[in-house]
C-alpha positions as CSV (number, residue, x, y, z in Angstrom):
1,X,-9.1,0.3,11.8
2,X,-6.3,2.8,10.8
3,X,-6.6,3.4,7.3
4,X,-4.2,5.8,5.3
5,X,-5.1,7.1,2.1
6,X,-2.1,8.9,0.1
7,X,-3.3,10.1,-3.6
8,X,-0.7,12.0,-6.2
9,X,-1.6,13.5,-9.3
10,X,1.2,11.9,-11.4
11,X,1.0,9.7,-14.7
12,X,-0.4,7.1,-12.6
13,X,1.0,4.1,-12.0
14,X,0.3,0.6,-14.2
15,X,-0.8,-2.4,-13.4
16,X,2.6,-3.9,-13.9
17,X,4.9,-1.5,-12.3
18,X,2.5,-2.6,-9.2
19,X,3.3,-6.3,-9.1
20,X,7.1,-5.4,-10.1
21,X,8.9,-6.6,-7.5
22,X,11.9,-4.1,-8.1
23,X,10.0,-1.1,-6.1
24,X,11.4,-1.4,-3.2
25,X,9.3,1.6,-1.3
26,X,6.2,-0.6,-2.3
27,X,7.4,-3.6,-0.9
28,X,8.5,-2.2,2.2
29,X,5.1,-0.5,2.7
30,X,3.3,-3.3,1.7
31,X,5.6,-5.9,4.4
32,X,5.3,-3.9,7.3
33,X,1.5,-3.5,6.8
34,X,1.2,-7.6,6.6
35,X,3.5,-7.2,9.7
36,X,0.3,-5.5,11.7
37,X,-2.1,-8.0,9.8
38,X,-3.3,-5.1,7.3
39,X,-3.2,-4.5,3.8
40,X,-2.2,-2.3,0.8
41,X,-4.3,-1.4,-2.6
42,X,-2.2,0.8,-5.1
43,X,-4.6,1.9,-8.0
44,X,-3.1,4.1,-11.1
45,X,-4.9,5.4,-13.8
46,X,-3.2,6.7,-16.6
47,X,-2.5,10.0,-16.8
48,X,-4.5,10.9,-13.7
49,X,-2.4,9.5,-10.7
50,X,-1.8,7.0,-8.1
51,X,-3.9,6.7,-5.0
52,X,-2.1,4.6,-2.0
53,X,-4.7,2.7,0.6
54,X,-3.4,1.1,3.6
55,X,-5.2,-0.1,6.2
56,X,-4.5,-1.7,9.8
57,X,-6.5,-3.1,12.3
58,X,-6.1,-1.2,15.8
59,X,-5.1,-3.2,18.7
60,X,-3.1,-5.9,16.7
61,X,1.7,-6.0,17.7
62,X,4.2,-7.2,14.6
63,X,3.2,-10.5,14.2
64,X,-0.1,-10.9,14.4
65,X,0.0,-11.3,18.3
66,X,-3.2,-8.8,20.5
């Protein structure tokens, strides 16, 4: 598993911003994780920051095809 963990210490980002499909640099994260059959958790909290998880499982192409 290849798993990326980015953290700022910025306002933090909400809830709603999150499932806003306007941010574009989330999206695009978020597809070309799916595209490796991983995932992406984005957790704010106020005033504290924004902490970015992706993680991939090793040994899988775009697509889904080993």
């Amino acid at each position: 598993m290849f798993i990326l963990t980015v953290t700022d210490n910025g306002r933090g980002i909400t809830q709603a911003e999150v499932l806003r499909r306007e941010s574009l640099g989330l999206l695009g994260i978020e597809e070309r994780a799916h595209l490796f059959g991983g995932w992406v958790d984005i957790v704010g909290l106020k005033g504290t920051g924004t902490t970015l998880h992706v993680r991939i499982p090793l040994g899988k192409e775009p697509g889904g095809v080993s």
